[in-house]
C-alpha positions in Angstrom: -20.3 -172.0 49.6 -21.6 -170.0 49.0 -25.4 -168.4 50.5 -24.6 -165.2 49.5 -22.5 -164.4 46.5 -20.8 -160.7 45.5 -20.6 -162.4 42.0 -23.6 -159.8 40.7 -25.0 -162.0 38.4 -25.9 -165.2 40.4 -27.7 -165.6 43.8 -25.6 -168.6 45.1 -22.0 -170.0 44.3 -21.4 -173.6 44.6 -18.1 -175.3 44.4 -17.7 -179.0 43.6 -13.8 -178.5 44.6 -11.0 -176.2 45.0 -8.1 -175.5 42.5 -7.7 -175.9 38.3 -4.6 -175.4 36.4 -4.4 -172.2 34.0 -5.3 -172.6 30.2 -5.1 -168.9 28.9 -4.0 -165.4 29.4 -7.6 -164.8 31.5 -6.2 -167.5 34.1 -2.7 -165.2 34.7 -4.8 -162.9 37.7 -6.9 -165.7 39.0 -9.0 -164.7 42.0 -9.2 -168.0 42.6 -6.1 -168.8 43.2 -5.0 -165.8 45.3 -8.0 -166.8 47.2 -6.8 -170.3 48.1 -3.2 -169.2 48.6 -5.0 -166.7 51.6 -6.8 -169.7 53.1 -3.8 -172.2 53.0 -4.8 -174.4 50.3 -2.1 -173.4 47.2 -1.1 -176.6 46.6 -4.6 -177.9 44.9 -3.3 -175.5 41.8 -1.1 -176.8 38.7 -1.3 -180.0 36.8 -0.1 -183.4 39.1 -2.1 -181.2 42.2 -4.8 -182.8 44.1 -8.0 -180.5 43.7 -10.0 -179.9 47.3 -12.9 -181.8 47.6 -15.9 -181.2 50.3 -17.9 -183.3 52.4 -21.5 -184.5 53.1 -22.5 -180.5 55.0 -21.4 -179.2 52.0 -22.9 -180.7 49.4 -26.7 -180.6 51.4 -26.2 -176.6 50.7 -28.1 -176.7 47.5 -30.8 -178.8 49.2 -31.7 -175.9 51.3 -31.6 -173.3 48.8 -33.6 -175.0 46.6 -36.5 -175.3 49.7 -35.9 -171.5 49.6 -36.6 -170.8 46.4 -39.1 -173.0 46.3 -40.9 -171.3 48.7 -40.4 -168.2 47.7 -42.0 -169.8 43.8 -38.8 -168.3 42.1 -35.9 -170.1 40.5 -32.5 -169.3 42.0 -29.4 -168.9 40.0 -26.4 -170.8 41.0 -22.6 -170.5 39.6 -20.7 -173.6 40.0 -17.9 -173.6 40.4 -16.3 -169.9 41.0 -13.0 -171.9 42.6 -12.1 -175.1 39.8 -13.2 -175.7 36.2 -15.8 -178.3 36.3 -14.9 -179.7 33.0 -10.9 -179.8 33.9 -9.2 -183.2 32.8 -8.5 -184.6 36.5 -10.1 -187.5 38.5 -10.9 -185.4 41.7 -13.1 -183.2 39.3 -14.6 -186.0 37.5 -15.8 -187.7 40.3 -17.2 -184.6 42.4 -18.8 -183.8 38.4 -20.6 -186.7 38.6 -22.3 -185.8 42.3 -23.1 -182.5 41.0 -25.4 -184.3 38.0 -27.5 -185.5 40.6 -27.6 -183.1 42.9 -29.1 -180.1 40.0 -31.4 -183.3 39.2 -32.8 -183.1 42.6 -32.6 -178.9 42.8 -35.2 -178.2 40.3 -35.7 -175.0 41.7 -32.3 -173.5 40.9 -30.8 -172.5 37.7 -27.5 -174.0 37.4 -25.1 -171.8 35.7 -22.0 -173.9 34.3 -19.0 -172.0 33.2 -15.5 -173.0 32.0 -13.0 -172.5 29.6 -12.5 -175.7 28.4 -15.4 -175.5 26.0 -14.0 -178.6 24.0 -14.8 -181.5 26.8 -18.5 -179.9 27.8 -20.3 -182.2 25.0 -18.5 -185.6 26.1 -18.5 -184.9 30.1 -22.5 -183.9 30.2 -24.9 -186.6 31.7 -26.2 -189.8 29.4 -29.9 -188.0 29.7 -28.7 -184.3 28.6 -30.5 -185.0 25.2 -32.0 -181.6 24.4 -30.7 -179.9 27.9 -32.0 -180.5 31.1 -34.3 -177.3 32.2 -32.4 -175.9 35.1 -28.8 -176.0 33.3 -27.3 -172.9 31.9 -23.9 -173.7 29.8 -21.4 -170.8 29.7 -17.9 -170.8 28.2 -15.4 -167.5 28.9 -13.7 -165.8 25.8 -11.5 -163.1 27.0 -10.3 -161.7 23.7 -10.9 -162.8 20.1 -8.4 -165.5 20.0 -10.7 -167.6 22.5 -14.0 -167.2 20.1 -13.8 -170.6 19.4 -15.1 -171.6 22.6 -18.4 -170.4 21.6 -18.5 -172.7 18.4 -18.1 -175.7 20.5 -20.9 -174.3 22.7 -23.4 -173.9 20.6 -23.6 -177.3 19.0 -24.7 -178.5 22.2 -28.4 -178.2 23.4 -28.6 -175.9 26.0 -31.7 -173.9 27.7 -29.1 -171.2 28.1 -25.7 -170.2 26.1 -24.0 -168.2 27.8 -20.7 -166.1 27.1 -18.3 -164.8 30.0 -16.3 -162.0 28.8 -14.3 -161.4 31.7 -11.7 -160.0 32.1 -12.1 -158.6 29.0 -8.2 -158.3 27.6 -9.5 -157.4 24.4 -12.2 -156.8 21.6 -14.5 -159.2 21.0 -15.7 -158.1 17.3 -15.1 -161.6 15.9 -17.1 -163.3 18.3 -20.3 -164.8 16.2 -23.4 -164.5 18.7 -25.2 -166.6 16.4 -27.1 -169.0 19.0 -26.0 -167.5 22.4 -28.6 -166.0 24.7 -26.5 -163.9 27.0 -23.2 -162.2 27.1 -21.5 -161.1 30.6 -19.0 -158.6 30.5 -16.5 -156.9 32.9 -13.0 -155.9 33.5 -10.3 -157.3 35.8 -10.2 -156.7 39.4 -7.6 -156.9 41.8 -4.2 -155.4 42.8 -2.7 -156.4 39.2 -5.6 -155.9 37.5 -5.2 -155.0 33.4 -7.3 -152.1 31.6 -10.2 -152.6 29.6 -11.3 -150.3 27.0 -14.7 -149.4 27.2 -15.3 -149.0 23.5 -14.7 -152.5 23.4 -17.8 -152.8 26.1 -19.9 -150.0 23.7 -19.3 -152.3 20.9 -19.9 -156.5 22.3 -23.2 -154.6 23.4 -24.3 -152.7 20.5 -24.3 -155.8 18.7 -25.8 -158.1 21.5 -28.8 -155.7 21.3 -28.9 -156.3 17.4 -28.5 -159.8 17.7 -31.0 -160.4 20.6 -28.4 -161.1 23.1 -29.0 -159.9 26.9 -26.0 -158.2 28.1 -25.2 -158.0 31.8 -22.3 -155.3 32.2 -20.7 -156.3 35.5 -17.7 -153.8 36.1 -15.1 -151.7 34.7 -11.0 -153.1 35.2 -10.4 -151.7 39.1 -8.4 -152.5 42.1 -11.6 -154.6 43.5 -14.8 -156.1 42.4 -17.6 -153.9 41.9 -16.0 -150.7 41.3 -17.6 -149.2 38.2 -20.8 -151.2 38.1 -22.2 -148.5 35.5 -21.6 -148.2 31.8 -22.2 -144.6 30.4 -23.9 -143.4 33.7 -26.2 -146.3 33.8 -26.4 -149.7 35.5 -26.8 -152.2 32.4 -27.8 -156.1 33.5 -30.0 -157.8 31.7 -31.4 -161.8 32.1 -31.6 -164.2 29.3 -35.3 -166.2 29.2 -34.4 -169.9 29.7 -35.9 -172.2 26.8 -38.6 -174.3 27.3 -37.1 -178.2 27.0 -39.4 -180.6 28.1 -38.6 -183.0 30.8 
């Protein structure tokens, strides 16, 4: 999971397992979760819960992608995991982590985009030979309002050939964010039946000062009853890319 993606600012999604346990008020409308609950798998959710893990067919997926891309001499972006946190504290997500570490090792062709909330357990969970970053890992933490900035501090002390910042759902402003060392900012509103407003001055604003900072910022969509509704900001469609560091292998 998955080839094809309607997360707008990856190619692929890849999930190392199903199910996490909520941290903060951007976990209360997890997509996630509603999504296992449709496909018969709500009890990998909650602390005590087994998380879903996947076989041999599924884990080859990245192989072939990475063939693709190679082909096509492009690297391919690649979200893991849109369905768990792959920093949770839990043994089925600690041992499926370390199977992912070898399998981006042997995927140079795709850009690994790690995301999580639980910015304070990336430095001590990353791989023995993450010294300055490895090339094809981006590191991205998601701050949903000011209160969660904090993530980013713990982000940025760690070597990285991409920081990147989730800001979605956006619940709030993000003024006291420091951008100070981050290299892209994503931002978009809730979706979903339940879904809560975001203000778009807030969006005006996180971008104004990404573009004085040197930030990319890749708006993804306005709060809506689905995904994708709203994909403009201000009559125009704004989604820029960071430029991975060089790190040396």
């Amino acid at each position: 999971m998955s080839a094809k993606t309607i997360i707008a600012w990856t190619d692929h999604t890849f999930n190392i397992a199903w199910g996490c346990q909520k941290v903060s008020p951007g976990c209360k409308n997890c997509y996630a979760d509603t999504l296992s609950k449709r496909y018969g798998a709500s009890s990998v959710w909650g602390p005590g819960q087994p998380r879903r893990t996947f076989g041999a067919k599924h884990w080859a997926d990245p192989l072939k992608w990475n063939a693709e891309a190679n082909r096509e001499g492009r690297q391919h972006r690649v979200f893991s995991s849109s369905m768990c946190d792959i920093f949770e504290d839990h043994p089925d997500i600690t041992a499926e982590r370390a199977k992912l570490w070898d399998l981006i090792e042997r995927t140079p062709c795709l850009d690994w985009q790690l995301l999580t909330k639980r910015a304070d357990r990336i430095a001590t969970n990353l791989p023995p030979t993450w010294g300055d970053g490895w090339p094809n890992v981006w590191l991205g933490v998601s701050i949903e309002n000011n209160e969660y900035v904090s993530r980013a501090d713990d982000l940025r002390r760690i070597p990285a050939a991409v920081h990147f910042v989730s800001y979605e759902p956006a619940l709030g402003p993000l003024d006291e964010l420091d951008l100070t060392g981050l290299d892209w900012l994503i931002c978009g509103g809730e979706s979903g039946p339940k879904y809560r407003p975001m203000d778009l001055q807030w969006v005006r604003d996180i971008r104004a000062r990404c573009e004085d900072a040197g930030v990319s910022f890749f708006f993804k969509q306005s709060a809506a009853p689905r995904t994708e509704m709203g994909i403009q900001l201000d009559g125009a469609i704004v989604r820029a890319y960071p430029t991975p560091r060089l790190i040396a292998i």
